[in-house]
LOTOR-305270 format. One record per atom (N, C-alpha, C): residue in one letter; atom name; x, y, z. Coordinates in steps of 0.2 Angstrom, whole numbers. Atoms other than C-alpha are relative to their C-alpha. Layout:
<rec res="A" atom="CA" px="X" py="Y" pz="Z"/>
...
//
This chain:
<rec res="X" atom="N" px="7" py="-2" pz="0"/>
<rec res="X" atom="CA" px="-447" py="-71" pz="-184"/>
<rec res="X" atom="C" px="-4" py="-5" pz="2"/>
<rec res="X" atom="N" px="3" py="5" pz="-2"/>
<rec res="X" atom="CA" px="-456" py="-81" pz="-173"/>
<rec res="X" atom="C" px="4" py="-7" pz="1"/>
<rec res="X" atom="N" px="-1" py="4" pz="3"/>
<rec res="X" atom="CA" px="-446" py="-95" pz="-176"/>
<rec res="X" atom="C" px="0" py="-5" pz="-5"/>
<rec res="X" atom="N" px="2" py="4" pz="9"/>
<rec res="X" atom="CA" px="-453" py="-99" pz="-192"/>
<rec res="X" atom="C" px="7" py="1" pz="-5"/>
<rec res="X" atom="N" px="-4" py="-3" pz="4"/>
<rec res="X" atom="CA" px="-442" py="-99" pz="-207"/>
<rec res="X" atom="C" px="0" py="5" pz="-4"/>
<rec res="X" atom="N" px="0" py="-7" pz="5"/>
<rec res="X" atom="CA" px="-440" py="-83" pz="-218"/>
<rec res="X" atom="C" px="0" py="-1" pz="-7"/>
<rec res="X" atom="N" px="-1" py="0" pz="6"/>
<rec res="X" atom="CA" px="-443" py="-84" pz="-235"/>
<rec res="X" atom="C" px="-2" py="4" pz="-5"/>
<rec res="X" atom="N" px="0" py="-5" pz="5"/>
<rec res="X" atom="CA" px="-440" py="-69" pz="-246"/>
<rec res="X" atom="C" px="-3" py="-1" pz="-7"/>
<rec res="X" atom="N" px="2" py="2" pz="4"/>
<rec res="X" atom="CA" px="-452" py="-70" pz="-260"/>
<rec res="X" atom="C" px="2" py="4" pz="-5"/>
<rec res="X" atom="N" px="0" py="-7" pz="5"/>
<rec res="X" atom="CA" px="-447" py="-59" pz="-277"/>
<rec res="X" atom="C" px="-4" py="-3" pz="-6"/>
<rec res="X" atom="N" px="5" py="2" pz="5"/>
<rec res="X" atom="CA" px="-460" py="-61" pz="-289"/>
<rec res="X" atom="C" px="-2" py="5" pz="-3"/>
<rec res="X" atom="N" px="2" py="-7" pz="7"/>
<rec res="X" atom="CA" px="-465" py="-48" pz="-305"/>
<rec res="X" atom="C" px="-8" py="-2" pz="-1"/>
<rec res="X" atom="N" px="8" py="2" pz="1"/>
<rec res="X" atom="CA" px="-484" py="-58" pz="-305"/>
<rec res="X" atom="C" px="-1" py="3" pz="7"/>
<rec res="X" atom="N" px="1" py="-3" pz="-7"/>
<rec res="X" atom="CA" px="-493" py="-49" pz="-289"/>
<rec res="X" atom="C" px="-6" py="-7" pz="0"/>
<rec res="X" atom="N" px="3" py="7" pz="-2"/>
<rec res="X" atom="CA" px="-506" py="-63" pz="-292"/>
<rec res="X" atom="C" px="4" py="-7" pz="1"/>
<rec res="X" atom="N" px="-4" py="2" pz="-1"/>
<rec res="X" atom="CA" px="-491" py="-75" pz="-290"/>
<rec res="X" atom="C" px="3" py="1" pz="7"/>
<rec res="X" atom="N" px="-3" py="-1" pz="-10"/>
<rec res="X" atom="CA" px="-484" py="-67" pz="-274"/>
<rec res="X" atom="C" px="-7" py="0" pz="6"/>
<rec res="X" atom="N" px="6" py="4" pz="-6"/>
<rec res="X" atom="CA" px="-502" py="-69" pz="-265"/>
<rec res="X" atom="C" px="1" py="-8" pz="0"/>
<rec res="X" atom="N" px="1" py="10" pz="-1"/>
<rec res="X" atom="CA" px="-503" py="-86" pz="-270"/>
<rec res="X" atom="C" px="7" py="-2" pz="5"/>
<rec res="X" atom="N" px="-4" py="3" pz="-4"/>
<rec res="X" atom="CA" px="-485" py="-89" pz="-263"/>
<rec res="X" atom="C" px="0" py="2" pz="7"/>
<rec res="X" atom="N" px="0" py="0" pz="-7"/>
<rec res="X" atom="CA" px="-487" py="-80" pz="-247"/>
<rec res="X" atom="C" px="-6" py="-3" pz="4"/>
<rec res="X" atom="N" px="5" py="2" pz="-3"/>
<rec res="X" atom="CA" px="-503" py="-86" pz="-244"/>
<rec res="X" atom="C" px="3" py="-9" pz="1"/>
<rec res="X" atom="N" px="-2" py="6" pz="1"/>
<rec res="X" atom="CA" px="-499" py="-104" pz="-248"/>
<rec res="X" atom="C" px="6" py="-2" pz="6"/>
<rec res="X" atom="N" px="-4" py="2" pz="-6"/>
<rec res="X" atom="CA" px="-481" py="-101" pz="-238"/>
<rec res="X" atom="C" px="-2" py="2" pz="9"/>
<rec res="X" atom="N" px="4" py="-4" pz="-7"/>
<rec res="X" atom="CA" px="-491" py="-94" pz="-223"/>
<rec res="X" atom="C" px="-2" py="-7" pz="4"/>
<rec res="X" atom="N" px="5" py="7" pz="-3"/>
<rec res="X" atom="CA" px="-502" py="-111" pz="-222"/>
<rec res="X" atom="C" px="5" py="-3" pz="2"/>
<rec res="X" atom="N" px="-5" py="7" pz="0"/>
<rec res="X" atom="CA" px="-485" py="-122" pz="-223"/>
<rec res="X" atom="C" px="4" py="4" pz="8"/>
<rec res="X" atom="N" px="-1" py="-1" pz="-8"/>
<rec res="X" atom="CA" px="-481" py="-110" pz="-206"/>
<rec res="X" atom="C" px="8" py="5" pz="-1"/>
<rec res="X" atom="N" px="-7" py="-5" pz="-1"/>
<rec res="X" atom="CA" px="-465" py="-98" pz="-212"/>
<rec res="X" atom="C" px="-4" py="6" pz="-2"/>
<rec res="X" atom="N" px="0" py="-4" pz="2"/>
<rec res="X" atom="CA" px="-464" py="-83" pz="-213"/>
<rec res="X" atom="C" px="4" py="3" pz="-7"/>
<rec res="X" atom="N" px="-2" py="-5" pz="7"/>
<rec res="X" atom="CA" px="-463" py="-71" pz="-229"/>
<rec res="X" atom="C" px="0" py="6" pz="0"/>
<rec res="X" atom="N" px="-1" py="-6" pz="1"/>
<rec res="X" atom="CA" px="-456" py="-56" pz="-235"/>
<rec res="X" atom="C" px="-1" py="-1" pz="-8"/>
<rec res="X" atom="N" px="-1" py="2" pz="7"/>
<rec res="X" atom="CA" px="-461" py="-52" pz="-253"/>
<rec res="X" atom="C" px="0" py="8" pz="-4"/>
<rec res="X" atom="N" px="-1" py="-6" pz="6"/>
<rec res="X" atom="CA" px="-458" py="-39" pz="-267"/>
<rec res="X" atom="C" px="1" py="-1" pz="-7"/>
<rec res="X" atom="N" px="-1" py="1" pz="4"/>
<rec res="X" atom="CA" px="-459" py="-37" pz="-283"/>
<rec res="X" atom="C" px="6" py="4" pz="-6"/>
<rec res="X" atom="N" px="-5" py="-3" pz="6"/>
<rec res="X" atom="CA" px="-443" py="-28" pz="-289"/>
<rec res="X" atom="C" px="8" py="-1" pz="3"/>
<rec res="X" atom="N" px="-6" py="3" pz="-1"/>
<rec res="X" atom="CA" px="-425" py="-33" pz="-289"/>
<rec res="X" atom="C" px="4" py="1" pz="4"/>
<rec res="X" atom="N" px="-5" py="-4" pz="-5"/>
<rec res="X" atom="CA" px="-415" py="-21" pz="-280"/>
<rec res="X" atom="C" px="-6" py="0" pz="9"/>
<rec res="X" atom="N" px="3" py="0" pz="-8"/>
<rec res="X" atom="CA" px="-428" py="-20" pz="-265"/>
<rec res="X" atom="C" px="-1" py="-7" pz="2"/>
<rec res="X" atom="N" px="0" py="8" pz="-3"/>
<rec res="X" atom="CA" px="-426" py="-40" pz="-264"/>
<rec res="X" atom="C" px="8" py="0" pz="1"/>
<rec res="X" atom="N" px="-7" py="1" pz="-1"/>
<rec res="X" atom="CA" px="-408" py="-37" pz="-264"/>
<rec res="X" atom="C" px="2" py="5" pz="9"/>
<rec res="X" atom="N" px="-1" py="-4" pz="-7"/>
<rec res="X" atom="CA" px="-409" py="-22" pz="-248"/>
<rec res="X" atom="C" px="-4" py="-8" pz="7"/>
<rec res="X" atom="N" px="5" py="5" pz="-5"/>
<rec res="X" atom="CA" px="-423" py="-36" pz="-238"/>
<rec res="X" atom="C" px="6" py="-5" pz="0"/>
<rec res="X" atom="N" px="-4" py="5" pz="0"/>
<rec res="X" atom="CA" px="-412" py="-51" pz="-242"/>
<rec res="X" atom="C" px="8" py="1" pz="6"/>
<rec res="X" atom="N" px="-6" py="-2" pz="-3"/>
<rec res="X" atom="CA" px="-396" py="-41" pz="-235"/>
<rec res="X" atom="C" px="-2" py="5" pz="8"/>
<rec res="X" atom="N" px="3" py="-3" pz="-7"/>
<rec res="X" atom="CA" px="-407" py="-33" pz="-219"/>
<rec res="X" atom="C" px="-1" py="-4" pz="2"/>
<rec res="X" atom="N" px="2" py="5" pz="-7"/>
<rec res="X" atom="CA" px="-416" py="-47" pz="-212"/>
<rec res="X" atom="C" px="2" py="-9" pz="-1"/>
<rec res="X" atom="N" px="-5" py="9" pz="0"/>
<rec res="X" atom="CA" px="-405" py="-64" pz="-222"/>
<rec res="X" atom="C" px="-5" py="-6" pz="2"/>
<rec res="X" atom="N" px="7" py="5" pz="1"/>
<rec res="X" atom="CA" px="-420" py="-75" pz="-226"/>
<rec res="X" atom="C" px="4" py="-7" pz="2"/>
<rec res="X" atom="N" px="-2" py="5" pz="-1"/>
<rec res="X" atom="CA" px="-419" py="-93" pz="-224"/>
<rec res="X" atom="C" px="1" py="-3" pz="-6"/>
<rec res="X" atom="N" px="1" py="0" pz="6"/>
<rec res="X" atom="CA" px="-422" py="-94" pz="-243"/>
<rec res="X" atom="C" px="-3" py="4" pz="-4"/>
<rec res="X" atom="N" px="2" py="-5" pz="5"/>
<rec res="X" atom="CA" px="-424" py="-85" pz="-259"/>
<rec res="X" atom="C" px="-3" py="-1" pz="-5"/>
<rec res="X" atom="N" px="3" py="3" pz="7"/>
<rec res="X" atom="CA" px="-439" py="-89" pz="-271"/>
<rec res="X" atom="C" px="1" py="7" pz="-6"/>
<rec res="X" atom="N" px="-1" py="-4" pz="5"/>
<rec res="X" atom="CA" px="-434" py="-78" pz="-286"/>
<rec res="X" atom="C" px="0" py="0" pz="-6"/>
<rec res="X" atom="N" px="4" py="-1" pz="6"/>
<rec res="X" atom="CA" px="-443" py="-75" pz="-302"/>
<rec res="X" atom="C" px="5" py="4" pz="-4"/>
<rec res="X" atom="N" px="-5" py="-2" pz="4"/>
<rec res="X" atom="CA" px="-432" py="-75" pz="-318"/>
<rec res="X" atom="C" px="-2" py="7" pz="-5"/>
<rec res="X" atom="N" px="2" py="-7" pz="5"/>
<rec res="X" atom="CA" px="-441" py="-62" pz="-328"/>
<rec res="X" atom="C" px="-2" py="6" pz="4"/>
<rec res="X" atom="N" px="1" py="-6" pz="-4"/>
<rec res="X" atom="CA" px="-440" py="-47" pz="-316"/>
<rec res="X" atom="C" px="1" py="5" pz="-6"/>
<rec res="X" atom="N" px="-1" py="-4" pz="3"/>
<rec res="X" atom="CA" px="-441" py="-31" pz="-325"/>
<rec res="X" atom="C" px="3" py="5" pz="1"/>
<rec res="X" atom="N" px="-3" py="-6" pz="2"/>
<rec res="X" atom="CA" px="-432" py="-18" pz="-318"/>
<rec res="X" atom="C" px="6" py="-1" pz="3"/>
<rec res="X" atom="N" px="-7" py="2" pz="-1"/>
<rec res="X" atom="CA" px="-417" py="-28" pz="-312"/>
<rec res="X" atom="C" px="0" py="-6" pz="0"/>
<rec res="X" atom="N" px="1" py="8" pz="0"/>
<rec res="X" atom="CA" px="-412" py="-45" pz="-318"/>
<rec res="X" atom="C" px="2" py="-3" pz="4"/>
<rec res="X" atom="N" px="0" py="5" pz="-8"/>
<rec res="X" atom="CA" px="-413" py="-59" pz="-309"/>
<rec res="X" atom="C" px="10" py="-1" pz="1"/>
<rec res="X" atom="N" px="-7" py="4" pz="1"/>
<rec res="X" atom="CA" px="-393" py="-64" pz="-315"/>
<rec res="X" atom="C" px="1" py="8" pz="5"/>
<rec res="X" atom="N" px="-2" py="-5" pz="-3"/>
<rec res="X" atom="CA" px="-388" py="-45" pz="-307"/>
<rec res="X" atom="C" px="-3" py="-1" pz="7"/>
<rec res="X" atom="N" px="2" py="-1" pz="-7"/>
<rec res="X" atom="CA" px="-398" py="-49" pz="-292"/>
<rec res="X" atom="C" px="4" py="-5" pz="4"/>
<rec res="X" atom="N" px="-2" py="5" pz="-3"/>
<rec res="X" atom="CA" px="-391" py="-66" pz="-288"/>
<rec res="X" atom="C" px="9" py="3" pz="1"/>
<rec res="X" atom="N" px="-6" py="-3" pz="-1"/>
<rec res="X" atom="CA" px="-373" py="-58" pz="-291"/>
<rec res="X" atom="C" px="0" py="4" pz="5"/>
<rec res="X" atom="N" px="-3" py="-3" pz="-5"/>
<rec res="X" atom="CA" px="-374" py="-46" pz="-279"/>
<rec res="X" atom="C" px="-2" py="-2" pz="7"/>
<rec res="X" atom="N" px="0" py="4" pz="-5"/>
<rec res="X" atom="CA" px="-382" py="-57" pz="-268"/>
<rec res="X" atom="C" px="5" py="-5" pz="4"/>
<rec res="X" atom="N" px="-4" py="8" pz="-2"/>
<rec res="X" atom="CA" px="-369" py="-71" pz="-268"/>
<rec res="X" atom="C" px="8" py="3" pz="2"/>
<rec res="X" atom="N" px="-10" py="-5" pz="-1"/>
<rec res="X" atom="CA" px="-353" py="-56" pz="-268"/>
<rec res="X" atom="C" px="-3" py="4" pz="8"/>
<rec res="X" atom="N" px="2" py="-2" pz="-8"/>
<rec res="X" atom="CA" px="-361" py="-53" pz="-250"/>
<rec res="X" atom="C" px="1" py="-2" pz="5"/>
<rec res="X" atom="N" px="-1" py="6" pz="-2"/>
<rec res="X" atom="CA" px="-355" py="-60" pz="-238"/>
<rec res="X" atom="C" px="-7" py="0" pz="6"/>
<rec res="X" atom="N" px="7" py="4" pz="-5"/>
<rec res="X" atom="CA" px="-373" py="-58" pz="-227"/>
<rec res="X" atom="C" px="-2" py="-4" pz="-4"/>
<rec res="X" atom="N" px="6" py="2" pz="5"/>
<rec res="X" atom="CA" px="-381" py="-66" pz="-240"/>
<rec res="X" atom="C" px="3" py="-6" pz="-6"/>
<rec res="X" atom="N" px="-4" py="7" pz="5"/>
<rec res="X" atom="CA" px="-368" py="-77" pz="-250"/>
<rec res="X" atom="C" px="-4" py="-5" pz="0"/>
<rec res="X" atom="N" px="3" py="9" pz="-2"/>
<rec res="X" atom="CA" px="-375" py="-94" pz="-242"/>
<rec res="X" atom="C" px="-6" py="-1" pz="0"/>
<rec res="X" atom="N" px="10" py="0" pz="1"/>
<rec res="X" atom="CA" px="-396" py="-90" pz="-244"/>
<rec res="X" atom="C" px="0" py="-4" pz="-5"/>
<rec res="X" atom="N" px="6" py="5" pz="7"/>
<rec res="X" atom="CA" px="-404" py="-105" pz="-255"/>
<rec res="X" atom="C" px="-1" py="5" pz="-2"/>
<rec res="X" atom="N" px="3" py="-4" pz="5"/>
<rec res="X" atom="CA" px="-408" py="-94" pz="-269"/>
<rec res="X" atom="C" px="-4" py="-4" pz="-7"/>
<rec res="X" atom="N" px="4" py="6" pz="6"/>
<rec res="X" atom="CA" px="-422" py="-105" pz="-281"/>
<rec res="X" atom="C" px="-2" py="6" pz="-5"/>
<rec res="X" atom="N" px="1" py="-6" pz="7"/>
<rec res="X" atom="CA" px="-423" py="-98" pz="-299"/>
<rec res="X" atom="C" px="-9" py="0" pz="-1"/>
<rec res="X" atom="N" px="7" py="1" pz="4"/>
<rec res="X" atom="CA" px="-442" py="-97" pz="-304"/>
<rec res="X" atom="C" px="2" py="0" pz="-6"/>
<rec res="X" atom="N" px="-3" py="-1" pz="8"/>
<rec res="X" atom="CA" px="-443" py="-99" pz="-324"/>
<rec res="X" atom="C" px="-7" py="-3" pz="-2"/>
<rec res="X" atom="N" px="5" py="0" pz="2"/>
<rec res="X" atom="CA" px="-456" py="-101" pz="-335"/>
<rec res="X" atom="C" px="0" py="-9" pz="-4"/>
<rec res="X" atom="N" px="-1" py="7" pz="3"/>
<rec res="X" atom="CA" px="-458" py="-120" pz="-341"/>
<rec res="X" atom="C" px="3" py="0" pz="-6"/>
<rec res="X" atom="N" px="-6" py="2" pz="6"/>
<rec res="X" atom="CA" px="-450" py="-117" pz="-357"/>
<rec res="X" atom="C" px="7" py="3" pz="1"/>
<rec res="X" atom="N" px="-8" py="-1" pz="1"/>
<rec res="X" atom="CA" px="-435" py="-109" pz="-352"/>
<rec res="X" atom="C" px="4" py="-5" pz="4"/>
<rec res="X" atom="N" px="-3" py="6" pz="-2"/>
<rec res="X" atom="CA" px="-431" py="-124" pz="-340"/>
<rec res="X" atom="C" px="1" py="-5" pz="-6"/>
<rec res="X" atom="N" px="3" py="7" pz="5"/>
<rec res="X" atom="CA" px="-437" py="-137" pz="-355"/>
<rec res="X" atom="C" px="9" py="2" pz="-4"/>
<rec res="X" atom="N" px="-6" py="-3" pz="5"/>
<rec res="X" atom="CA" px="-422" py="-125" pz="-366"/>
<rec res="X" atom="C" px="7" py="-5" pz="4"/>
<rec res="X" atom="N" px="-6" py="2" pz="-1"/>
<rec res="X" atom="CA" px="-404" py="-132" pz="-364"/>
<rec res="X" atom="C" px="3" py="7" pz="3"/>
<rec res="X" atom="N" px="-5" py="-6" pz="-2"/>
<rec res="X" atom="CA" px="-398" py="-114" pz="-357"/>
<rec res="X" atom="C" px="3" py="-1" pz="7"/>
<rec res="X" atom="N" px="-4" py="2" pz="-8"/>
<rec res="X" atom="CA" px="-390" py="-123" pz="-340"/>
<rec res="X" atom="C" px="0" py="8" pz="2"/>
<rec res="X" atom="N" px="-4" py="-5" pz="-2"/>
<rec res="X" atom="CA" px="-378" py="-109" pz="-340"/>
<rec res="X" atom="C" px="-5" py="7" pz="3"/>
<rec res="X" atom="N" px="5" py="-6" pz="-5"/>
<rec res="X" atom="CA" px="-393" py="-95" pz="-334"/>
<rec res="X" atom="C" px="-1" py="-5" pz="8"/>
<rec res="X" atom="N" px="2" py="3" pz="-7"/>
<rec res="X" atom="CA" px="-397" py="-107" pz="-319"/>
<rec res="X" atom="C" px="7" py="-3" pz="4"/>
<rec res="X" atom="N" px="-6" py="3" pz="-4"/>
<rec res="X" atom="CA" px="-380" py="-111" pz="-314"/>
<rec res="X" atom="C" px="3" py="4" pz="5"/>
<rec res="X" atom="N" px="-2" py="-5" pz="-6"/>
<rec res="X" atom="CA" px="-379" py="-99" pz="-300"/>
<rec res="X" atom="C" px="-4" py="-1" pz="2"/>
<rec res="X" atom="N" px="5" py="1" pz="-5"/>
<rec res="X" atom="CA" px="-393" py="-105" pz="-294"/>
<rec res="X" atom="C" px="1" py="-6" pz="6"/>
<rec res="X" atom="N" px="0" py="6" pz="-5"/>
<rec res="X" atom="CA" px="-396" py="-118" pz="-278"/>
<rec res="X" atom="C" px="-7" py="-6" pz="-5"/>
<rec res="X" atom="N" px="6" py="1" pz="5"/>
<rec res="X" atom="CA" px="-411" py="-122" pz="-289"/>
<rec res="X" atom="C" px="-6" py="2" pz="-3"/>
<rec res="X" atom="N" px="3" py="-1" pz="3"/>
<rec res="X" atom="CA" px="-424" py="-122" pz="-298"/>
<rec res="X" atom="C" px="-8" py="-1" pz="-1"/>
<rec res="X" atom="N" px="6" py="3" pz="3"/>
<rec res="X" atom="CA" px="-444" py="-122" pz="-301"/>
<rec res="X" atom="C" px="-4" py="3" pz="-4"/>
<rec res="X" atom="N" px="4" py="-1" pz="6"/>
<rec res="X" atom="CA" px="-455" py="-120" pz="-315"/>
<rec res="X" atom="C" px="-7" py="5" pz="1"/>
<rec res="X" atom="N" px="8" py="-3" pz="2"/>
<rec res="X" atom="CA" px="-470" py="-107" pz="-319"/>
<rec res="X" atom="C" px="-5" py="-2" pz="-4"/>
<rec res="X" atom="N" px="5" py="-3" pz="-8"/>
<rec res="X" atom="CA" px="-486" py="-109" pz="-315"/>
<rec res="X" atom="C" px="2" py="-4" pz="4"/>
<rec res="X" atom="N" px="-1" py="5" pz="-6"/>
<rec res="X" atom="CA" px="-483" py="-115" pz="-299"/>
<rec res="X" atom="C" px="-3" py="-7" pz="0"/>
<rec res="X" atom="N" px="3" py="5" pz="-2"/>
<rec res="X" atom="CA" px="-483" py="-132" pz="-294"/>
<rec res="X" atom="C" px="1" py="-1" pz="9"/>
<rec res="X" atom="N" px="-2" py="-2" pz="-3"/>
<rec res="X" atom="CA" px="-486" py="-131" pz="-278"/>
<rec res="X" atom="C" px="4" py="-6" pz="9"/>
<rec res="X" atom="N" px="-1" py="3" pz="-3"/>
<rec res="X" atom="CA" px="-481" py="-147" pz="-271"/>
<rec res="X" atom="C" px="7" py="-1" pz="-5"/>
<rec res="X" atom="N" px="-7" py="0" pz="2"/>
<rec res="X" atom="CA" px="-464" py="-147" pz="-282"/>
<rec res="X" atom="C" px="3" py="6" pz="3"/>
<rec res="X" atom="N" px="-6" py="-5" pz="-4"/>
<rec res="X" atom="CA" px="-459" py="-130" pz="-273"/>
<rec res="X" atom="C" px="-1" py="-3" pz="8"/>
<rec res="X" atom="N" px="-3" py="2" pz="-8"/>
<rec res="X" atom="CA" px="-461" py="-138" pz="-255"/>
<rec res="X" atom="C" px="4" py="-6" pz="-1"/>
<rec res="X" atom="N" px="-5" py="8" pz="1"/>
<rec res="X" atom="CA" px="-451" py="-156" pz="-262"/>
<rec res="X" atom="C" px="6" py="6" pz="0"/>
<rec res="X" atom="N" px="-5" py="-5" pz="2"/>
<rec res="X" atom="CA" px="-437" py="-140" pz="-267"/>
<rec res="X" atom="C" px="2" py="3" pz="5"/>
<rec res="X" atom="N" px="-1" py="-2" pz="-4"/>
<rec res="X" atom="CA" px="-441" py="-132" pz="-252"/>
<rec res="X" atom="C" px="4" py="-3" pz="6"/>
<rec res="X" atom="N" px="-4" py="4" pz="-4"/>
<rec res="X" atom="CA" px="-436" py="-146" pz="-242"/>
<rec res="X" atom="C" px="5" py="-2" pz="-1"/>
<rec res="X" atom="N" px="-9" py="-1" pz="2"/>
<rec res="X" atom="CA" px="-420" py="-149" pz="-250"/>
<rec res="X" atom="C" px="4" py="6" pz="4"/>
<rec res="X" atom="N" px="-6" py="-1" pz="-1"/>
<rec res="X" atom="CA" px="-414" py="-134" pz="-243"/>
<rec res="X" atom="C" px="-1" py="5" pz="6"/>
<rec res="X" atom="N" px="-1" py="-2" pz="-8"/>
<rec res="X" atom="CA" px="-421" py="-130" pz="-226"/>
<rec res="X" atom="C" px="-3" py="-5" pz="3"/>
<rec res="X" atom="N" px="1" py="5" pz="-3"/>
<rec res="X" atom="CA" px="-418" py="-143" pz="-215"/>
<rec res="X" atom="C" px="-6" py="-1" pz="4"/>
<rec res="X" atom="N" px="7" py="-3" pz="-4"/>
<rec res="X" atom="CA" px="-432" py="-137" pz="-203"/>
<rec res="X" atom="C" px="-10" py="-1" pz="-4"/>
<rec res="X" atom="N" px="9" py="1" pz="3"/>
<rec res="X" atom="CA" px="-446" py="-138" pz="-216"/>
<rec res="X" atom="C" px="2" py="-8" pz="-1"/>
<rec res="X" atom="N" px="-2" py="7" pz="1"/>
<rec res="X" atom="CA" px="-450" py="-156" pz="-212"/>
<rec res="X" atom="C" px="-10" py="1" pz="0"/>
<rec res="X" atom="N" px="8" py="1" pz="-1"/>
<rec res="X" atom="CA" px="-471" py="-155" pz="-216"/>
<rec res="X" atom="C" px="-2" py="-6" pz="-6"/>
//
């Protein structure tokens, strides 16, 4: 797309997925976003983002069931998939929910901790 990066946004906040497309817009990638599980799982598997911001508390398919059939894909195994999560379930000692992840950032956005994250893991985003 352009040759921008792709970055498929799944977020359950719709005021949450403005702010990230708008904010990822200025930083110059492209975005694709949605709020529901299975239709972040079709996007990811049709256009194979460059990255995947995905929000832990999805409601009509969890985020662990998305990541699974994500990562048992092989279009879609290798996509950065970063956990969104709400500041205390990071703070919690539950690793083992975020260990299928590539990583992780905290709700509400910080929005200079998701481009330091982003930058770990698309070499291309150098702003």
């Amino acid at each position: 797309m352009n040759g921008q990066p792709l970055i498929l946004v799944v977020e359950q906040s719709l005021h949450d997925l403005e702010l990230l497309n708008s904010h990822l817009g200025i930083l110059n990638f492209s975005c694709i976003c949605t709020k529901q599980g299975v239709r972040a799982v079709i996007l990811a598997q049709t256009h194979q983002p460059d990255l995947i911001l995905l929000d832990m508390m999805l409601s009509n398919l969890s985020a662990n069931r998305v990541i699974d059939d994500l990562k048992h894909d092989s279009k879609t195994a290798i996509i950065p998939i970063i956990a969104v999560t709400p500041i205390t379930t990071a703070q919690d000692d539950d690793s083992t929910m975020l260990t299928k992840f590539d990583d992780c950032i905290t709700k509400p956005y910080d929005l200079n901790q998701l481009e330091v994250v982003m930058n770990r893991h698309i070499p291309q985003f150098n702003s």
